[in-house]
C-alpha positions in Angstrom: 0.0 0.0 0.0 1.0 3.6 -1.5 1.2 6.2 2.1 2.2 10.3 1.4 5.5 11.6 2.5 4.3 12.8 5.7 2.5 9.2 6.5 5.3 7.6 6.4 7.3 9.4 8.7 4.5 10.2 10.9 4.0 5.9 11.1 7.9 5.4 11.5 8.1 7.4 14.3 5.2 5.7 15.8 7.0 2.5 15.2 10.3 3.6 16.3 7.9 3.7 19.9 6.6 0.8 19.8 9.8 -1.0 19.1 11.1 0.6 21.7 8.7 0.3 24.4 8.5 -3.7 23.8 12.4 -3.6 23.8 12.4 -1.6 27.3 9.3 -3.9 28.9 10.8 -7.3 27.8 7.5 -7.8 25.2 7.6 -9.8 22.2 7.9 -7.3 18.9 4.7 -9.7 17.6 1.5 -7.3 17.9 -0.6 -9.7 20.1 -3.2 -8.0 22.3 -1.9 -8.2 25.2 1.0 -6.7 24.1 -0.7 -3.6 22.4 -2.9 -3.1 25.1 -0.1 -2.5 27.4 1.6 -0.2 24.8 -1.5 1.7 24.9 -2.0 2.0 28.5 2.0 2.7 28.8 1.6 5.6 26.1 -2.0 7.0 27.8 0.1 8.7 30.6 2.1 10.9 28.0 -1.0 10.9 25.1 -3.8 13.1 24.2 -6.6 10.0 23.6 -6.8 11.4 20.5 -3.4 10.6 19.7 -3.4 6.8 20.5 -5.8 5.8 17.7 -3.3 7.4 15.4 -0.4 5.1 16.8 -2.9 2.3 16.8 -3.5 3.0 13.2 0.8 3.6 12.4 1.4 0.4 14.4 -1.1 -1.8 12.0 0.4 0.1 8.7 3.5 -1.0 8.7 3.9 -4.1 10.6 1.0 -6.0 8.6 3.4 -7.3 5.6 5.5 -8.6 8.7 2.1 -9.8 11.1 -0.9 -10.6 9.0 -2.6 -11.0 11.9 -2.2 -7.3 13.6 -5.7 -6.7 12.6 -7.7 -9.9 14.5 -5.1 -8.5 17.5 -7.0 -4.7 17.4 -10.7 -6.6 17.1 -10.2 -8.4 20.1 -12.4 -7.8 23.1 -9.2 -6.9 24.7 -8.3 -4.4 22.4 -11.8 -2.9 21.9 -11.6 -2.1 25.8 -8.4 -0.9 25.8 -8.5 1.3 22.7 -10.4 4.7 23.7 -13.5 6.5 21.2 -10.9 9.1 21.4 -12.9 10.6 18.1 -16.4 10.7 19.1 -19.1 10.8 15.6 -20.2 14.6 14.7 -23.9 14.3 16.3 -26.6 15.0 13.0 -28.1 17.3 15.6 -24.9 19.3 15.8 -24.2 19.6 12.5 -27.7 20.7 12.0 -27.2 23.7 14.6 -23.7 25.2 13.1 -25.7 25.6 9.5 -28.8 27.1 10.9 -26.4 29.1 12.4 -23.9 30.0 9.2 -26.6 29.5 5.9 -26.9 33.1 6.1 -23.2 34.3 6.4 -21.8 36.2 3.7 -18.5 35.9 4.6 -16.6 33.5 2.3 -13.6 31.6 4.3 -17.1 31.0 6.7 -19.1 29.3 3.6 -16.4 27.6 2.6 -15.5 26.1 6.0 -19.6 24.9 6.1 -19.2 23.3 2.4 -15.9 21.5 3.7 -18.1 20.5 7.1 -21.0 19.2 5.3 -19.7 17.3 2.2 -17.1 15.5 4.5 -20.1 14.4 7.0 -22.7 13.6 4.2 -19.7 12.2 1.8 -18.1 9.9 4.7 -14.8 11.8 3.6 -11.4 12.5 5.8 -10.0 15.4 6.4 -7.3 15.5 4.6 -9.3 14.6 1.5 -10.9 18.0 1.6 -7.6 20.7 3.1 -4.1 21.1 2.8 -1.2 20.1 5.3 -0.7 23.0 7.5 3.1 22.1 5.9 2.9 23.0 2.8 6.1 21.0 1.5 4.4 18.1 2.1 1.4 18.8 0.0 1.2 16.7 -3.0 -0.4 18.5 -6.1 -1.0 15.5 -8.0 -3.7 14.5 -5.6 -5.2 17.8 -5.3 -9.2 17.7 -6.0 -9.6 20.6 -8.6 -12.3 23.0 -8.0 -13.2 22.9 -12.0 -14.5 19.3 -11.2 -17.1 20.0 -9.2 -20.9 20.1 -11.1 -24.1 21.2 -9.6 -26.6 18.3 -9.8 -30.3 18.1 -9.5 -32.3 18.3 -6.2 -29.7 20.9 -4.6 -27.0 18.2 -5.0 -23.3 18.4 -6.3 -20.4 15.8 -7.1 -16.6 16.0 -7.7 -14.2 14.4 -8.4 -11.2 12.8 -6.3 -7.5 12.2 -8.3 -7.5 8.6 -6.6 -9.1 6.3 -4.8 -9.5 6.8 -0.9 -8.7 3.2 0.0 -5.5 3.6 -1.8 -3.9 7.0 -1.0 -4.7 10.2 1.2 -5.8 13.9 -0.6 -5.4 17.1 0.2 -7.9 19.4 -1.4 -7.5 22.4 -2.9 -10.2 25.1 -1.6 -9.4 28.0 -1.4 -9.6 31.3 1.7 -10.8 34.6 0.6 -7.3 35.5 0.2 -6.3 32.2 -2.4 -4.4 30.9 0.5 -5.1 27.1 0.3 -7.6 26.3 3.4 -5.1 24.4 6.1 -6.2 21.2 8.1 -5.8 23.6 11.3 -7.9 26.1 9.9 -10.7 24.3 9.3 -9.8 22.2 13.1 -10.0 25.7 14.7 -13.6 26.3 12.6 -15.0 22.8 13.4 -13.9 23.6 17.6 -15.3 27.0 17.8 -19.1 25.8 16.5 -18.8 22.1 17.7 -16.3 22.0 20.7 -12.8 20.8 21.1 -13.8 17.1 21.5 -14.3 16.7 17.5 -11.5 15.9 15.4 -11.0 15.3 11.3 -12.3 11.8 11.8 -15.8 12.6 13.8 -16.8 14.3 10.2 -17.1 10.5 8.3 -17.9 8.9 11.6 -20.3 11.1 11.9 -22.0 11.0 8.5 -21.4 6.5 9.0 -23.3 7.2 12.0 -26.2 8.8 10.9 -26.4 6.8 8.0 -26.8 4.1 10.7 -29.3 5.6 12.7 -31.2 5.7 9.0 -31.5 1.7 9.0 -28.9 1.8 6.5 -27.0 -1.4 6.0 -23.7 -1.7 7.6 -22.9 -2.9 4.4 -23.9 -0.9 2.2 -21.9 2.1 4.7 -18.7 -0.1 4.1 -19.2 -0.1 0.4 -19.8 3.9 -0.1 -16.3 4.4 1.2 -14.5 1.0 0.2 -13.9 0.4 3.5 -11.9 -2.6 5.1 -13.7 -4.5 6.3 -11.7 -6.1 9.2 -11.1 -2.1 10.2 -15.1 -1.4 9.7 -15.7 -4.2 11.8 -13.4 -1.9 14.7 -15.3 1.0 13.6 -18.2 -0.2 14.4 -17.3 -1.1 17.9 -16.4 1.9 18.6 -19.3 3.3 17.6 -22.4 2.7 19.9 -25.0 4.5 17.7 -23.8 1.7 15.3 -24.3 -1.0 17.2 -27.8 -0.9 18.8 -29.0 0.7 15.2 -28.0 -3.1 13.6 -28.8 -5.1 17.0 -25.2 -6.4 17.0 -23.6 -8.1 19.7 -21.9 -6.2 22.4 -18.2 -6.7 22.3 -17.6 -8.8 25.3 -20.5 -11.2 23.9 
């Protein structure tokens, strides 16, 4: 699997930690349960929450060619009680409340932050698919979504177009401020915080949107398929997720 620049040394130096911490404990380098679970708890005393899942996430990346296995080891009831909803879905109701709040702006980096909001709720897309890295060295213009793609559909509906396909690489879009300054991922993080509250991160937009869709009866399924989602890490997300779980009657995680 292709990762960006930035991925890949974000996810080394992720592994560099975990290497390390199993070297320093006396745990074996395979990624078994218990020995994640411990890493987690270990790294939960210097961690934001919202961190881990990204380690948890780095960890899986790049030692899957090595343990096929790394994946069953995050589904396990051990895991799914260890690993904290340290991205919590975008509530319907919330994101309901910032646009009866913003419809009738008319200043443009605020509409533009709302169109970001909404299409990466109601399109289940990341963050990244949608800004810039606040770094701008390691934004990648061959995966930038052109504004020229967009096209106004029927029944106050739109579509564009993404360079690649999300369960192959990340994006960065290419919106644009006021100014024609690209619109950063901090930007919009500082947007999303000051109308939703600093407990929502990038990943509570798609979460959110899976969520609702959820709540709608929609197949699990057919959620999984919109995105291309693994399905081994859909089967996490939906663990994590209790709006997910009593919407499809599934089995609690200890069950």
């Amino acid at each position: 699997m292709h990762f960006d620049h930035s991925t890949v040394l974000n996810y080394s130096s992720v592994l560099n930690s975990f290497i390390s911490f199993c070297h320093v404990h006396h745990f074996p380098l395979n990624p078994t349960p218990d020995t994640l679970s411990h890493y987690l708890i270990y790294q939960s005393h210097f961690l934001a929450s919202s961190t881990l899942s990204t380690y948890l996430t780095g960890i899986v990346a790049l030692l899957e060619p090595f343990f096929p296995n790394v994946r069953n080891a995050c589904d396990s009831p051990l895991m799914i009680y260890t690993t904290p909803m340290c991205k919590p879905p975008l509530p319907l109701s919330t994101l309901s409340s910032i646009c009866a709040q913003l419809l009738a702006s008319t200043h443009h980096d605020t509409l533009l932050c709302l169109a970001v909001l909404t299409s990466a709720f109601f399109g289940l897309l990341h963050l990244g698919e949608l800004t810039c890295p606040d770094d701008t060295a390691l934004c990648d213009h061959q995966k930038l979504t052109s504004h020229l793609s967009v096209t106004l559909l029927p029944a106050s509906s739109y579509q564009f177009r993404l360079p690649t396909h999300k369960a192959d690489k990340f994006f960065e879009g290419n919106t644009l401020h006021s100014d024609g300054t690209p619109l950063t991922c901090s930007s919009f993080l500082s947007f999303l915080h000051h109308y939703a509250g600093h407990s929502f991160l990038g990943h509570s937009l798609h979460s959110g949107g899976a969520t609702a869709l959820a709540d709608l009866g929609i197949p699990t399924q057919s959620i999984q398929q919109l995105r291309h989602w693994n399905s081994d890490t859909f089967q996490i997300y939906i663990h994590k997720h209790p709006a997910l779980l009593s919407s499809h009657h599934l089995p609690p995680p200890h069950s």
